[in-house]
C-alpha positions in Angstrom: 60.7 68.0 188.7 62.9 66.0 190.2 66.9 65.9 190.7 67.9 63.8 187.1 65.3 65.4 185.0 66.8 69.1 186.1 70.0 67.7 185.0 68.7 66.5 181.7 67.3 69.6 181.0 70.7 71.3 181.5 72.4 69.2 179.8 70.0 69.4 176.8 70.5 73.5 176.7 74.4 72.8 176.7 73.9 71.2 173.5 71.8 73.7 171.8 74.1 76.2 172.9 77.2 74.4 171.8 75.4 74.0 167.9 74.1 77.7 168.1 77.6 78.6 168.7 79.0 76.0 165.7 76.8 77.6 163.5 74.2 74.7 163.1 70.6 73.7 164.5 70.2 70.5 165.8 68.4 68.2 163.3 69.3 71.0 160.4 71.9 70.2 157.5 74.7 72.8 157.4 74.8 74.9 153.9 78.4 75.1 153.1 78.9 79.2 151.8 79.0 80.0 148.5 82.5 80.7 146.9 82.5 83.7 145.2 82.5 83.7 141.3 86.6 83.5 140.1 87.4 87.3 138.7 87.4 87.5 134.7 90.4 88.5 132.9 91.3 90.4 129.6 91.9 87.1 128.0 88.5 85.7 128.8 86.9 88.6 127.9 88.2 88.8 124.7 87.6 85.6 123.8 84.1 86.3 124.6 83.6 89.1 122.4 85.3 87.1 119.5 82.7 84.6 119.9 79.8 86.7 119.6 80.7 89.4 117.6 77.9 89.5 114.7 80.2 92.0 112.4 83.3 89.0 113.4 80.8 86.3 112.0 79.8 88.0 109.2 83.1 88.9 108.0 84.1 85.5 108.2 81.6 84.3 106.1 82.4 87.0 103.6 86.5 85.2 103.6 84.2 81.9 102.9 82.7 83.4 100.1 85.9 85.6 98.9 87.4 81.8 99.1 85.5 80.5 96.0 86.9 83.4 93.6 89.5 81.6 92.6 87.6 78.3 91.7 85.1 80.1 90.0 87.5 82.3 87.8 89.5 79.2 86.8 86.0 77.3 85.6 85.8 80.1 83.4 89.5 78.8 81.5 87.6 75.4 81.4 85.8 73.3 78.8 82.2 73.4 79.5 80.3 70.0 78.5 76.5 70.5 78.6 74.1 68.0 78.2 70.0 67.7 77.0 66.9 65.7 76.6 64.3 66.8 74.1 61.3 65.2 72.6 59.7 67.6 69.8 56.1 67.8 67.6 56.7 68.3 64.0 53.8 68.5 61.5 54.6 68.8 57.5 52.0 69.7 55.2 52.8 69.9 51.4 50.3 70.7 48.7 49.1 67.6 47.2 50.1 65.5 49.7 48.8 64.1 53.1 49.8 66.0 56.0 52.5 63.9 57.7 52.7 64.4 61.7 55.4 62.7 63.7 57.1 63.4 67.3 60.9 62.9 67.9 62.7 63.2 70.7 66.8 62.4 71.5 69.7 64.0 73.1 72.1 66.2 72.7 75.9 66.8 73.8 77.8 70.0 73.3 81.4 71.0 74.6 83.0 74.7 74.6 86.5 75.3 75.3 88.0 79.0 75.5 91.3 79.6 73.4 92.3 83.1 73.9 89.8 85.2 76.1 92.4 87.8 77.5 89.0 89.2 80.0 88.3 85.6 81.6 92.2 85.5 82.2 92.2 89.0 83.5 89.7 88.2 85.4 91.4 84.8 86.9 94.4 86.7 88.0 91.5 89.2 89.7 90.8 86.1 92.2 93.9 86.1 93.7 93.2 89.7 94.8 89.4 89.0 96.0 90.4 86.3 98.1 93.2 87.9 99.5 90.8 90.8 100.2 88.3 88.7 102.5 91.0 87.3 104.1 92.4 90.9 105.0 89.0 92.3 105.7 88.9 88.9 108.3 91.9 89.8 110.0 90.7 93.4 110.3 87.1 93.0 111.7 89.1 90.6 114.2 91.4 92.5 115.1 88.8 95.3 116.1 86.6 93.0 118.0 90.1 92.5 120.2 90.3 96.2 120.2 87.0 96.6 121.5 86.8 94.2 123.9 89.9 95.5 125.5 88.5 99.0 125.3 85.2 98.2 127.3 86.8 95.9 129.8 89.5 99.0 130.8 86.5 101.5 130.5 84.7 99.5 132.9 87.9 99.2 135.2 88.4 103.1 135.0 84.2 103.5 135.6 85.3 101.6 139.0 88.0 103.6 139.7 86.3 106.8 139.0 83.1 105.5 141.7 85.3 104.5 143.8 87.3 107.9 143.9 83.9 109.7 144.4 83.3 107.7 146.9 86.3 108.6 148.9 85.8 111.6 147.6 82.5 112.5 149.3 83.6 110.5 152.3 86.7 112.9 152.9 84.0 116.2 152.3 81.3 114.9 154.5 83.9 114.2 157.3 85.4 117.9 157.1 81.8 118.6 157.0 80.9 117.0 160.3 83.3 118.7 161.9 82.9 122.0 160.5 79.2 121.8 162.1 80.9 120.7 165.3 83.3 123.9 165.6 79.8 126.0 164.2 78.1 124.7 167.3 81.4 125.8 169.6 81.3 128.7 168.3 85.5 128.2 166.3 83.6 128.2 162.7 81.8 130.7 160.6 78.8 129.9 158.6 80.7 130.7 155.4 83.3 127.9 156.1 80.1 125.7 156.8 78.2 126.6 153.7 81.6 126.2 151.3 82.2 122.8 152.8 78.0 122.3 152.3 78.2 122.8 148.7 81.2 121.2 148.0 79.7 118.2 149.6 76.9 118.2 146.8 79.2 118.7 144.4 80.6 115.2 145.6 76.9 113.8 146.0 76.7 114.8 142.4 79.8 113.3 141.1 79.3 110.0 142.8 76.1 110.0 140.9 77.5 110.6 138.0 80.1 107.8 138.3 77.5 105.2 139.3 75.7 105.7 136.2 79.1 105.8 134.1 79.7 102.8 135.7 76.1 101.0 134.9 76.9 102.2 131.2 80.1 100.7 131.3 78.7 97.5 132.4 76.1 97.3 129.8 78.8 98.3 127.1 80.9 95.3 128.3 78.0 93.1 128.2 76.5 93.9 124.6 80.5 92.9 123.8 81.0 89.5 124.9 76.9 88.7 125.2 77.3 87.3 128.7 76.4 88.6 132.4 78.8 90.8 134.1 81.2 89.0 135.8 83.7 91.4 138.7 87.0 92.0 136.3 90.1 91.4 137.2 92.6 94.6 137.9 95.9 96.1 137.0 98.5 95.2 139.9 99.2 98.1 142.4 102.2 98.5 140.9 102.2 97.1 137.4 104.8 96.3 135.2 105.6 99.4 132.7 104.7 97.7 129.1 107.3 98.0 127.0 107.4 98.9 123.3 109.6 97.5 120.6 110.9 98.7 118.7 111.3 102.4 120.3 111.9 103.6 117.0 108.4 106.2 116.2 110.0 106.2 112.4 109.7 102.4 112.5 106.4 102.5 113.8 105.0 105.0 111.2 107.0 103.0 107.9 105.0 99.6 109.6 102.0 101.4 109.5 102.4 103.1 106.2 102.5 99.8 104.8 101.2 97.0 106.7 98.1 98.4 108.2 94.9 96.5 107.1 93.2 99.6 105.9 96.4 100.1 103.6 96.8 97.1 102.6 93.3 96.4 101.7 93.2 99.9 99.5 96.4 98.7 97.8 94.5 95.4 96.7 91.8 98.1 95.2 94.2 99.3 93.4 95.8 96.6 91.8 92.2 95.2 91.4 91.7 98.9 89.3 94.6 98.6 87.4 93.5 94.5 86.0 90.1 95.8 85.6 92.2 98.4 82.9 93.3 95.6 81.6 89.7 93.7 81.6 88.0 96.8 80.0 91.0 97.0 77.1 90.5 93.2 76.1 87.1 94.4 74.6 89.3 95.6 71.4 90.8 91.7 71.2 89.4 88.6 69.5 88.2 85.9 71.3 88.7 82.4 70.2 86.8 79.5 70.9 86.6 76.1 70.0 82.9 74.7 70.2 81.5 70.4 69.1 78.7 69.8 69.6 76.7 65.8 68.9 72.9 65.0 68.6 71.6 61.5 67.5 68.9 60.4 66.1 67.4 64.1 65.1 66.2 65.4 68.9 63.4 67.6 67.5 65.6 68.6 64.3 63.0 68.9 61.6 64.1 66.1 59.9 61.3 63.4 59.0 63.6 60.5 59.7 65.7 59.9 62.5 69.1 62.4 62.0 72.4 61.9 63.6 74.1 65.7 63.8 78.1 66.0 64.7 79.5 69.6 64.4 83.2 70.8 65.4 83.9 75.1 65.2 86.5 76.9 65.4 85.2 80.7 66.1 86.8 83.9 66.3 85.3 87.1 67.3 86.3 90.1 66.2 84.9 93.6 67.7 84.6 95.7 65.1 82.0 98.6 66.5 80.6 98.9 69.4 79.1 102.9 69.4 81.9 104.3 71.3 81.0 102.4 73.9 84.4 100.4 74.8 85.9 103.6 74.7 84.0 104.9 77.3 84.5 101.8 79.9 87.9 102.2 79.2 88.3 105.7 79.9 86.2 105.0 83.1 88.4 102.2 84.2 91.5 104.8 84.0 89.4 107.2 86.1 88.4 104.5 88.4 92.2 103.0 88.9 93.2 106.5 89.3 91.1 107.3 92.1 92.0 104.0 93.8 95.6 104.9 94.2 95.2 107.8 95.4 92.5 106.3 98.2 95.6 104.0 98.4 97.9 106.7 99.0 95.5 108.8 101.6 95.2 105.6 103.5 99.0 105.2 104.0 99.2 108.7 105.0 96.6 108.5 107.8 98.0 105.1 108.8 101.2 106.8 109.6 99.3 109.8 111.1 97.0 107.5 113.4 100.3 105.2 114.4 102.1 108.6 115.4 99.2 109.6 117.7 99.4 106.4 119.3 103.4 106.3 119.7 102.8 110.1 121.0 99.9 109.1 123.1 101.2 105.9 124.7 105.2 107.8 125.4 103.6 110.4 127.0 101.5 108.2 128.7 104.2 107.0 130.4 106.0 109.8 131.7 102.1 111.3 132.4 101.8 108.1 134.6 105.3 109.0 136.4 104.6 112.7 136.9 100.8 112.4 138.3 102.5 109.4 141.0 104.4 112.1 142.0 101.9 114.3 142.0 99.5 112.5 143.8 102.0 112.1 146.3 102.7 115.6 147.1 99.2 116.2 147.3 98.6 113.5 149.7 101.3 115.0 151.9 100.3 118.5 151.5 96.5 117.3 152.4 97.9 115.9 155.9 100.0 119.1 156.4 97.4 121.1 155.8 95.1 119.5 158.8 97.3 119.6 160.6 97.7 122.8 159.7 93.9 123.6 160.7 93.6 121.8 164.1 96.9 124.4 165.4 94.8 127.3 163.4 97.4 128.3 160.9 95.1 126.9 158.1 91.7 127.6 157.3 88.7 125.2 156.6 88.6 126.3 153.0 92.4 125.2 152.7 91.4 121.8 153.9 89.1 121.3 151.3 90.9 122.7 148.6 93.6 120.4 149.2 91.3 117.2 149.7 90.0 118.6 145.9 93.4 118.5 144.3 94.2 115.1 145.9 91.4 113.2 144.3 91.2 114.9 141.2 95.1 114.0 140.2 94.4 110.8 141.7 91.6 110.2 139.4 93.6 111.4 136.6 96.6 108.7 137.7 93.9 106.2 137.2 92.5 107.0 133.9 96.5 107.4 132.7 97.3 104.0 133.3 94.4 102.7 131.1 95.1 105.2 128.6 98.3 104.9 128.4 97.8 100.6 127.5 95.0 101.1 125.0 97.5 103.6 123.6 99.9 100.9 122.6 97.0 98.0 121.4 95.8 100.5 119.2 99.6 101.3 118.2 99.9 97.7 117.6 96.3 97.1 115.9 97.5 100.3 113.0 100.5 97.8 112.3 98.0 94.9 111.9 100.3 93.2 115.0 97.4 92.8 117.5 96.3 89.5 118.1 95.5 87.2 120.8 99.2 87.1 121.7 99.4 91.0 122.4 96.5 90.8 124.5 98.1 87.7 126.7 101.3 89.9 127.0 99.2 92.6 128.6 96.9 90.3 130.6 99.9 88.9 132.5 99.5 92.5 134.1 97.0 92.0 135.5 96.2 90.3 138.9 93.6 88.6 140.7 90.0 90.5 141.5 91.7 92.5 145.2 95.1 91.0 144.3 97.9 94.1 144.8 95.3 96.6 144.8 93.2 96.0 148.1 93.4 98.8 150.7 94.9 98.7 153.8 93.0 99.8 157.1 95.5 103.2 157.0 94.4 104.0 152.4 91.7 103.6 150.3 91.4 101.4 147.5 93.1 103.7 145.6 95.5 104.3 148.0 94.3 107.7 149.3 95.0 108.2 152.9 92.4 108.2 155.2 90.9 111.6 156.4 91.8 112.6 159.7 89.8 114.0 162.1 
């Protein structure tokens, strides 16, 4: 080879080795990486789960049909007009005389127009009720399809938290572990100290387990709720903003409840539905007056042998005069019945209050729960770093080490599951008040940051901010 073709050659590996370096081949297109898919929020997710709800769907075409109460109870104060065609066969046969046969046909007009029919105007002031009990029951399934969706998107959240921990959790044991079998093997540990650190690592084997399959649960759930793929979630800030509950008032609260809950407010419609229905049953003992025409020309299959032209006009009043005890019986019934819808009415306002007090109780103490187990977690971290330190100048023992590295995760674990407790606390405070809506959940989703956003760990924590074991 001579002198220019050595240099081409060189020169030619320069170049490959330049691309290689850049990332590329020569004569190959460079892919550009694929962006990773944007976090979902609580927002999204609820919107989601409103769109595919079934129970959602079906309760709004139930309001639909609830909707067409109204019309149909006022066609019942109406005149009715009914029309008809006929044609008829009529044969007359008279003794001593030739059979005459003819056909006839015509049509006919008629008109009805109620007077006074106090049970079609009982039951016109019913349709007010019925539609505004679709339109409650609406508001109701809607509201619990927010409720739910924010329940499975936090459980999912706290199912990441909870692997997560375990996984720290076993990491922590399985590094105490190592070096337990490295002081065996010197001789500074005793095989009890190795075989409590041995089965406390399985215990953490077994709890990561555990939390992976909560979490795959979790992910389902969320899944079946909004009917799309999982999509990573985003998270609750490091530090998030303490939600805030107005009014502070718990006898506000409960009075809200009492009354404006869907569940009460829907048995209070039963009621008053109960108590017209009284007044339904008890219009069986009035008259009813009607006016009725009616107009046929021409005979339409009358019997008549020659064309007939009939025009009637009535004025009719009915008049109940027996009926075998039986209108006595449906009323006593309808008492019963109205009756036992108050007090269904009055048992629901009583658990409305009780449910909104468990949630003011729940979410309250949630808060100071949240403040306590900070502290908490704090002290433990700090008591877990005295303590090995502790151990490696041979004041503490192997099984404090591990005790301590125990009490650490399992109040940071139960900081975690406060915070999401402590906000599905007040949604489910608002949703007894019939106050959540799509405007709650935005309040809470401003919360909420970016998938990493305030909560990714530093080289010195975890994710969940649990210091790194020391060795």
């Amino acid at each position: 080879m001579n002198k220019h073709g050595g240099m081409l050659l060189i020169l030619l590996a320069g170049c490959i080795a330049t691309a290689a370096m850049a990332g590329t081949v020569v004569g190959t297109p460079t892919t550009p990486p694929v962006p990773p898919a944007p976090a979902v929020d609580l927002m999204t997710i609820v919107d989601q789960a409103i769109g595919h709800d079934a129970d959602l769907a079906a309760a709004e075409a139930g309001y639909a049909a609830a909707r067409q109460a109204r019309p149909i109870a006022r066609a019942a104060l109406l005149p009715r007009i009914d029309g008809g065609w006929g044609r008829g066969y009529n044969r007359i046969a008279n003794q001593g005389y030739t059979p005459v046969a003819y056909w006839q046909s015509g049509w006919t007009v008629s008109l009805s127009q109620p007077l006074f029919d106090w049970a079609r105007w009982t039951g016109y002031q019913q349709a007010d009720l019925v539609e505004a009990q679709g339109a409650l029951t609406y508001a109701d399934a809607r509201q619990s399809t927010i409720l739910h969706a924010a329940q499975a998107y936090f459980d999912e959240l706290a199912a990441e938290d909870e692997l997560q921990r375990a996984t720290d959790y076993r990491a922590a044991v399985g590094t105490q572990l190592d070096e337990l079998r490295r002081r065996r093997a010197a001789g500074d540990a005793t095989l009890i100290d190795l075989r409590e650190a041995d089965a406390l690592s399985q215990q953490a084997q077994l709890q990561q387990l555990d939390a992976t399959s909560a979490l795959h649960l979790k992910r389902q759930a969320l899944e079946l709720v909004t009917g799309q793929p999982f999509t990573p979630l985003s998270r609750l800030a490091a530090t998030p903003v303490r939600p805030r509950l107005e009014p502070a008032d718990l006898d506000s609260w409960v009075a809200q409840a009492s009354t404006q809950g869907y569940t009460v407010q829907l048995k209070q419609l039963d009621s008053q539905i109960a108590k017209l229905d009284v007044s339904k049953t008890r219009a069986a003992h009035y008259p009813v007056v009607n006016l009725q025409a009616g107009y046929t020309p021409a005979g339409a299959a009358s019997g008549y042998a020659r064309p007939t032209t009939t025009t009637t006009a009535m004025l009719t009043v009915t008049i109940p005069l027996y009926s075998g005890g039986e209108i006595q019986a449906r009323l006593r019934q309808s008492f019963a019945q109205r009756d036992q819808a108050e007090d269904a009415a009055e048992s629901a306002a009583r658990e409305a209050g009780a449910a909104a007090r468990d949630a003011y109780t729940r979410f309250t103490s949630g808060l100071a729960r949240i403040d306590l187990l900070a502290r908490i977690a704090q002290s433990s971290r700090d008591a877990l770093a005295a303590t090995r330190i502790g151990y490696r100048v041979g004041s503490r023992t192997s099984t404090d080490v591990l005790r301590a590295t125990d009490t650490l995760y399992t109040n940071q674990r139960d900081l975690l599951r406060a915070r999401y407790d402590t906000i599905l606390a007040l949604l489910q405070l608002k949703a007894q008040t019939a106050a959540l809506n799509v405007d709650e959940v935005a309040a809470v989703n401003a919360q909420l940051a970016a998938a990493g956003a305030g909560s990714a760990a530093s080289p010195a924590n975890g994710r969940n901010g649990v210091a790194a074991p020391a060795h």
